[in-house]
C-alpha positions in Angstrom: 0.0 0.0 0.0 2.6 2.0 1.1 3.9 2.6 -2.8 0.9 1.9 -4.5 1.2 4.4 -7.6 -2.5 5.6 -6.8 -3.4 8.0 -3.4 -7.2 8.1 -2.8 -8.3 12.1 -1.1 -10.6 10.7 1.7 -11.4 13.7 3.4 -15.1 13.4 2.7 -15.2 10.0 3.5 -14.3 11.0 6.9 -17.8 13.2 7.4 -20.1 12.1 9.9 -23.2 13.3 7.8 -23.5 11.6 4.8 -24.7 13.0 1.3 -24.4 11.7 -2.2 -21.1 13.1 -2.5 -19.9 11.8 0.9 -21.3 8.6 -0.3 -19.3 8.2 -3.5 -16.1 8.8 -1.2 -16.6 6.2 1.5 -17.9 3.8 -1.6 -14.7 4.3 -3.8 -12.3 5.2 -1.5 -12.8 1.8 0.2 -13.5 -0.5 -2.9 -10.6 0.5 -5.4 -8.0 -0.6 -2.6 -9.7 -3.5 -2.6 -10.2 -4.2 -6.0 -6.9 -3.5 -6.7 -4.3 -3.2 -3.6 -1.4 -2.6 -5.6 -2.7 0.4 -7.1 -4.5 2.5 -4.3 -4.0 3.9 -1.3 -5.9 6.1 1.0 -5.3 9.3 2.7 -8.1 9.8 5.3 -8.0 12.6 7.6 -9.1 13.0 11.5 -12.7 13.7 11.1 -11.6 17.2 12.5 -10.7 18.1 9.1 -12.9 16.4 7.0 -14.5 19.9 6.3 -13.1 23.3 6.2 -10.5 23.1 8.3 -9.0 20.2 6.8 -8.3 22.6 3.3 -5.1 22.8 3.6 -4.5 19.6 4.8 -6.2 18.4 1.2 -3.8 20.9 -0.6 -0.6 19.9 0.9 -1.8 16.3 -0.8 0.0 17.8 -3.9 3.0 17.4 -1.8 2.6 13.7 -0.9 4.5 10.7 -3.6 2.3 9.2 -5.9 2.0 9.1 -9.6 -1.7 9.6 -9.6 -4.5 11.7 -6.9 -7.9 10.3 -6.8 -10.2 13.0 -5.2 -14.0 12.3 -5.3 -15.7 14.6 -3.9 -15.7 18.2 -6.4 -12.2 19.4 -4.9 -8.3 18.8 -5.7 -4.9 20.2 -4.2 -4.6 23.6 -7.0 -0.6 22.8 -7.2 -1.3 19.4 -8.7 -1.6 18.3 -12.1 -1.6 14.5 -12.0 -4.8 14.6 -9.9 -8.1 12.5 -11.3 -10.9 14.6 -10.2 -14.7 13.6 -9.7 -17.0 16.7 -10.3 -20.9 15.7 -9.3 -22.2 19.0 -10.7 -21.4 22.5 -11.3 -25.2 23.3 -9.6 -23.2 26.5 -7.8 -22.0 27.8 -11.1 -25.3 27.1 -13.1 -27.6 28.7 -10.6 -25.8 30.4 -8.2 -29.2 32.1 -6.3 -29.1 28.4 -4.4 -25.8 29.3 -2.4 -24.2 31.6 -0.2 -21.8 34.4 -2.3 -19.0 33.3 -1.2 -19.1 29.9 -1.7 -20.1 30.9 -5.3 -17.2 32.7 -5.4 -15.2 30.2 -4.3 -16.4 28.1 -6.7 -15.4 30.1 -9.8 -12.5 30.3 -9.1 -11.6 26.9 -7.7 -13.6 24.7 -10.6 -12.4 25.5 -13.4 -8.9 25.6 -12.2 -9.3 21.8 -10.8 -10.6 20.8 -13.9 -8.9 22.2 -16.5 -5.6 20.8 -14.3 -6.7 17.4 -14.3 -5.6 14.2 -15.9 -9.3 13.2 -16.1 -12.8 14.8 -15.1 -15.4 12.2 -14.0 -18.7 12.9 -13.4 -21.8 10.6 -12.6 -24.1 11.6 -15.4 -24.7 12.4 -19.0 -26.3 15.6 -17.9 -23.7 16.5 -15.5 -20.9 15.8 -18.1 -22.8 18.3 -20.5 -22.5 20.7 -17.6 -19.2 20.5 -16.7 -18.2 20.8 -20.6 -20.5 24.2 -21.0 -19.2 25.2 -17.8 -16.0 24.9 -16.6 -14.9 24.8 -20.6 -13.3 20.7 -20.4 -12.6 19.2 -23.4 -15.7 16.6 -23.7 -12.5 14.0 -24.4 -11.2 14.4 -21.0 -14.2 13.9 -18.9 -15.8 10.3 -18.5 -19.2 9.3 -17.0 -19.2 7.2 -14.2 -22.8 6.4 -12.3 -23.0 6.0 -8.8 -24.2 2.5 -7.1 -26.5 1.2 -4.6 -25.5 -0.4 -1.7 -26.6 -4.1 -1.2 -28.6 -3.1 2.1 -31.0 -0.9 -0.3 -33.7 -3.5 -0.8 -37.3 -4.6 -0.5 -38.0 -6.0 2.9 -35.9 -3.9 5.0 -36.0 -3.4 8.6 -38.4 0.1 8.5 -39.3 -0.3 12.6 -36.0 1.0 13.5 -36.8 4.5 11.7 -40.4 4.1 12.6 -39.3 4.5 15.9 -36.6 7.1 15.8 -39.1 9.6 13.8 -42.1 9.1 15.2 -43.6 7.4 11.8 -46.9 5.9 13.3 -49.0 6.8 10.0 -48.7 5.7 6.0 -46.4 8.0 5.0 -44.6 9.9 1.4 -41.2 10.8 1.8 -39.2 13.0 0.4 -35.0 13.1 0.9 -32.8 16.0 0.8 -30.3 18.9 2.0 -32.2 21.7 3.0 -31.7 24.1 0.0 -33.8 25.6 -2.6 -33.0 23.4 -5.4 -34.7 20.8 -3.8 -38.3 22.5 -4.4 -39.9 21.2 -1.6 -42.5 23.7 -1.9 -43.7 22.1 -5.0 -45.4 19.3 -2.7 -47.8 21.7 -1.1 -50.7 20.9 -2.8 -50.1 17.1 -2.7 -50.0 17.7 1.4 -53.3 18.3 1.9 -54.9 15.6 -0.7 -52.4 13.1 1.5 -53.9 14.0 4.7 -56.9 13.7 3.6 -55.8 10.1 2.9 -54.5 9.9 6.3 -51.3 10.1 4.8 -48.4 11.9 6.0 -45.8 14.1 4.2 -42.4 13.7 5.8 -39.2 15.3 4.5 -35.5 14.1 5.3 -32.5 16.2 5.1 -30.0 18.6 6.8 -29.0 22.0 5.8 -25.5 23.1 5.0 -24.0 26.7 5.6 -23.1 27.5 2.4 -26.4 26.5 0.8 -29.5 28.9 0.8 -32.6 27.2 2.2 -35.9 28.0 0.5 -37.6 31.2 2.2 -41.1 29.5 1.5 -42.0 27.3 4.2 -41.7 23.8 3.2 -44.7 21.2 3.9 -44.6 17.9 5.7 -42.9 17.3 8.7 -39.5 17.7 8.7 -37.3 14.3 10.2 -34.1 16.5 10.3 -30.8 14.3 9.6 -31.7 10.4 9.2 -29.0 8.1 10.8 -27.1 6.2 7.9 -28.0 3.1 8.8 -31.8 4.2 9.2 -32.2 5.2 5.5 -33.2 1.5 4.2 -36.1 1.4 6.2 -36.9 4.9 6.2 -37.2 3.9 1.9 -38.7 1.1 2.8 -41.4 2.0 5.2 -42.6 4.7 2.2 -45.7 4.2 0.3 -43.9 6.6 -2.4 -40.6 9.0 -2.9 -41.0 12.4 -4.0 -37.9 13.9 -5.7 -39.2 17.0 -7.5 -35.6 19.0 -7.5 -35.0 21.4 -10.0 -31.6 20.3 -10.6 -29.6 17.3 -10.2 -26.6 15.8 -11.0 -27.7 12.3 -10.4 -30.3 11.8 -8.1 -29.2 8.7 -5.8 -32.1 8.8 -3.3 -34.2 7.8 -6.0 -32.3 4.8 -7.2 -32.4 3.8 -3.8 -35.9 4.0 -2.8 -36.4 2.0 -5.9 -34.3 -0.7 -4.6 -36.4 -1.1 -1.7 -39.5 -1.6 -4.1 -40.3 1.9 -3.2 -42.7 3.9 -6.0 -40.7 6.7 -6.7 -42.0 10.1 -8.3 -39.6 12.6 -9.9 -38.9 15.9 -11.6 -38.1 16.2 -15.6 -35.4 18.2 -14.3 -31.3 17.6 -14.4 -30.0 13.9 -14.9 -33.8 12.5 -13.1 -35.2 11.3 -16.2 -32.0 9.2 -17.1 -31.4 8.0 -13.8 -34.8 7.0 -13.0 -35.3 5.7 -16.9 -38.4 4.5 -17.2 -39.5 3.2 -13.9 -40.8 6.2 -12.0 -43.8 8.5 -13.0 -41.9 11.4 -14.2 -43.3 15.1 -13.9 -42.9 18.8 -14.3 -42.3 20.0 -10.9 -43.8 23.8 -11.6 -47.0 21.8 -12.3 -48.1 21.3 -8.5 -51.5 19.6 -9.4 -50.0 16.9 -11.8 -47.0 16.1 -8.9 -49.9 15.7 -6.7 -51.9 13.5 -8.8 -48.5 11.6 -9.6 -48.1 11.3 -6.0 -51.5 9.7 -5.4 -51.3 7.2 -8.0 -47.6 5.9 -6.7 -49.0 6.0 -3.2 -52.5 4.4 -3.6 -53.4 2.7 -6.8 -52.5 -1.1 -6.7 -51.6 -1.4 -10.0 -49.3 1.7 -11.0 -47.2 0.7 -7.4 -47.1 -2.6 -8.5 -45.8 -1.7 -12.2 -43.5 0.8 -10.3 -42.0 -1.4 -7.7 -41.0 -3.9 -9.8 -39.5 -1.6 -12.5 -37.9 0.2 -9.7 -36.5 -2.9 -8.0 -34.9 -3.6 -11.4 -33.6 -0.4 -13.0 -31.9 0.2 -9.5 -30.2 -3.5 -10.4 -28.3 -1.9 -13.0 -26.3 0.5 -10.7 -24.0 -1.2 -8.3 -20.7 0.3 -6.7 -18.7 -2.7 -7.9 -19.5 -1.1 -11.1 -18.7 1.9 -10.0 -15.1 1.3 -8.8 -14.5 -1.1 -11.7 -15.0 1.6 -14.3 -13.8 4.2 -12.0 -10.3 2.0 -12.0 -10.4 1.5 -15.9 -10.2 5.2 -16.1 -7.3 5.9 -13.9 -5.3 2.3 -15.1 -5.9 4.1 -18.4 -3.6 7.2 -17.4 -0.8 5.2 -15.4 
């Protein structure tokens, strides 16, 4: 390990709170070793500095030996130029009203300097590889799509008591998963809410905020579960009658493949890289047309027949994405470059 020509940048791997990007870190940065322990190694920080105060400790990474960096999470040492970079979106760049102004800022400037440096751009989607060409101006040669997985755990007939418990989830309820900012366009369920209720149905939304993200000012409906443990989130699916994911942007969407696995009906925006992640195993909407997500909702949450077309197609199309796919394509790239 210890001259393996590959180092792996862990510090988001090391996060206590974990998000699609977080997830693609701990996935990769522990399956390429395995898959190949000649060729990767891993640099994992104290969970001190697995966010902003571990910058500098991911910049002096340009200082370490290796012939290759692996950093999978947006970010790259700037004085490095033999650095393999996964980008998830450019979502800051594209619609900057979503974040704080300095973290745009930030952004333009770091961006386009990481990925005009790098050996290779990956990214997770068709969509976001369109972005990050337009965007950050990457020759569409040098970046390479790579989907994201589901984990094994994700999958029909999982434990939902335990998150049952923990939330308080003593009614039928739609779920929808997410950090707290306005991309997510939780608003857009508002006029499901009530016809759920109704049902005796409830409306429950998982997620966390982040401080460099700008929350919608509209008051979101459902009841908010706040951050869902990890190892709560397969029953939490599970326990669903439907998932709503009507985001206005996306660069892949991973709560949706993994509801899905765990035969959940899942309903989604026409937006970002949704409609080729989900395929066509979700009931696919416009999310500025409130009354047809509602009516989308109600179907995937009540009639027999569209859940059962749904959990099946669901069950399967999540199939196709599996992190040993991930990491074995993710290798093919880099072993490419060495």
């Amino acid at each position: 390990m210890r001259d393996a020509p590959v180092l792996i940048d862990a510090r988001a791997a090391a996060r206590a709170e974990i998000g699609g990007v977080e997830r693609v870190a701990r996935e990769l940065s522990a399956r390429l070793p395995a898959l190949r322990p000649d060729r990767y190694r891993v640099a994992r920080p104290p969970a001190a500095l697995a966010h902003r105060a571990g910058h500098a400790w991911e910049q002096a990474l340009a200082l370490r030996r290796c012939q290759l960096l692996y950093c999978p999470a947006n970010l790259a040492p700037l004085g490095s130029r033999r650095h393999v970079v996964v980008i998830h979106d450019v979502a800051a760049l594209s619609h900057p009203e979503w974040y704080r102004p300095i973290y745009v800022r930030y952004q333009r400037l770091l961006l386009p300097l990481i990925a005009r440096r790098a050996r290779r751009v990956i990214t997770v989607s068709e969509f976001s590889k369109r972005e990050v060409v337009r965007t950050l101006g990457v020759p569409v040669d040098r970046v390479e799509v790579v989907p994201n997985g589901v984990e094994p755990r994700f999958q029909r007939g999982a434990d939902s008591s335990p998150a049952r418990a923990a939330h308080r989830l003593d009614r039928p309820y739609v779920l929808a998963v997410g950090t707290l900012i306005a991309r997510k366009n939780l608003p857009a369920l508002a006029v499901a809410e009530p016809l759920l209720e109704e049902r005796g149905i409830e409306l429950v939304t998982a997620g966390s905020g982040r401080g460099y993200m700008r929350a919608d000012a509209r008051t979101p409906p459902g009841r908010p579960l706040g951050y869902v443990r990890d190892e709560h989130l397969p029953g939490l699916y599970a326990g669903a009658l439907a998932l709503a994911m009507p985001s206005l942007y996306e660069g892949f969407g991973l709560p949706c493949l993994e509801a899905m696995a765990c035969g959940t009906p899942v309903v989604a925006a026409d937006r970002g890289a949704l409609p080729d992640t989900c395929g066509d195993a979700a009931l696919v909407v416009d999310p500025d047309d409130r009354e047809s997500l509602a009516e989308a909702l109600l179907l995937a949450a009540l009639d027999p027949r569209v859940r059962e077309r749904l959990s099946e197609a669901g069950a399967e199309r999540a199939g196709q994405f599996t992190w040993e796919r991930s990491a074995a394509q993710t290798d093919a790239a880099i072993g490419a470059l060495l």
